[in-house]
N, C-alpha and C positions, 0 to 999 in steps of 0.2 A: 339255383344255389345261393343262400343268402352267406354273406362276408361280413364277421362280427367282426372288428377293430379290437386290437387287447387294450387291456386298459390302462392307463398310466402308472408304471408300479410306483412311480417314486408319489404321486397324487394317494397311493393306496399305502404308502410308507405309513406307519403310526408316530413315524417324526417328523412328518411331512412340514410343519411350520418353522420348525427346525432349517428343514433344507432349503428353506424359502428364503428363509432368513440367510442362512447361508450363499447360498445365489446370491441374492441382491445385494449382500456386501460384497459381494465379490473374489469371494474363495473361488479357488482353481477347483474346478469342476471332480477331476482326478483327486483331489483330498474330500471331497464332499462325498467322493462316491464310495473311498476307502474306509472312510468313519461311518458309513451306516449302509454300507454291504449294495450295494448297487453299481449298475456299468454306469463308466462316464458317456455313453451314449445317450443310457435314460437320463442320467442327470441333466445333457447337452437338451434332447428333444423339450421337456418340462418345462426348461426354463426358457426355451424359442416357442412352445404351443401355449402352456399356461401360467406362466407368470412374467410374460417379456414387458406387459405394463407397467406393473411393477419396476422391475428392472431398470427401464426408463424413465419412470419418476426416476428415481433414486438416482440414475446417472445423470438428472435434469440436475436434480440436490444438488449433488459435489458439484458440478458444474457453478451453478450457480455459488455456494459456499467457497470455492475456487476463486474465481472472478470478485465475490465481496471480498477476498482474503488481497486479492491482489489491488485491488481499488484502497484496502486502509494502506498497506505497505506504500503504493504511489501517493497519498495524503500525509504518511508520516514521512516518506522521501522530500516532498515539497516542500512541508514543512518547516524541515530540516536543514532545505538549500536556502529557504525564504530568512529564518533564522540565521544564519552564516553569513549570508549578505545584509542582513540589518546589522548583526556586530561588525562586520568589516565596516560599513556606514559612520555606527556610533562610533567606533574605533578610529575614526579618518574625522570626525567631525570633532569627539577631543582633541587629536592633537593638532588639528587649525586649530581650532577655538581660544586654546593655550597663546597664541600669539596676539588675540586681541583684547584677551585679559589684561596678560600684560601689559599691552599698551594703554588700556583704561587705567590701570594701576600707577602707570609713569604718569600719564595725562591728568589725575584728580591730585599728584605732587608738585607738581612744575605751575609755573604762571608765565614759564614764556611762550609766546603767542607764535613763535618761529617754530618750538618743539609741541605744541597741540597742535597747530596745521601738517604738521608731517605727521603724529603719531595718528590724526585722524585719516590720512590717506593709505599709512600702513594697514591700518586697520580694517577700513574699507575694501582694499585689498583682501585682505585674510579672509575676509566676510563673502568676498566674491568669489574668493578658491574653495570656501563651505559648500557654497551654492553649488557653481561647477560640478564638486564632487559629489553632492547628495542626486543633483542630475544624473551624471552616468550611473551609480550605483541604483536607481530604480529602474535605467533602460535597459540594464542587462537581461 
């Protein structure tokens, strides 16, 4: 007794690219079967016998498309904390800064020799609190 195997009806579909197409995007199998008259069994079998390559590129794609999606999202995140903490920086480095302006401003008016030794140690000062602070703010 020889055993002929039926054939794939959804393979024998005349939309058949159609439904391929559908598969690999990913339509529920049950609406694929409803829009062009066939059990969700064959549509199930079809897509596990002849088209699962497919299928697996495709789910490789989005995977992949996924993970690029989430790699710029982490780049525009970093960038964005990296930014935050440069103005917090620039932001901490004017207003020290502001104090040893000033002090150069009093220091290029005055000719006492008692008030440029202190305005140069305030200043140095302030210069040091710069430094300090631009320190922590890149070991964060």
């Amino acid at each position: 007794m020889i055993i002929t195997g039926n054939k794939c009806k959804t393979c024998m579909h005349p939309d058949r690219a159609k439904i391929d197409e559908n598969i690999i995007r990913g339509i529920v199998y049950s609406v694929i079967s409803r829009k062009y008259d066939l059990s969700r069994d064959s549509i199930q079998r079809h897509a596990q016998n002849h088209i699962k390559g497919a299928i697996m590129a495709e789910e490789a794609k989005r995977a992949w498309d996924a993970a690029s999606l989430i790699d710029e999202c982490l780049e525009i995140s970093l960038g964005s904390a990296k930014e935050a903490r440069a103005d917090r920086c620039y932001s901490a480095i004017g207003s020290i800064m502001n104090g040893p302006v000033k002090i150069c401003e009093l220091l290029t008016k005055t000719s006492d020799d008692n008030k440029a030794d202190t305005g140069l140690m305030e200043m140095r000062l302030q210069l040091k609190m710069m430094r300090d602070k631009t320190s922590e703010e890149t070991i964060e």
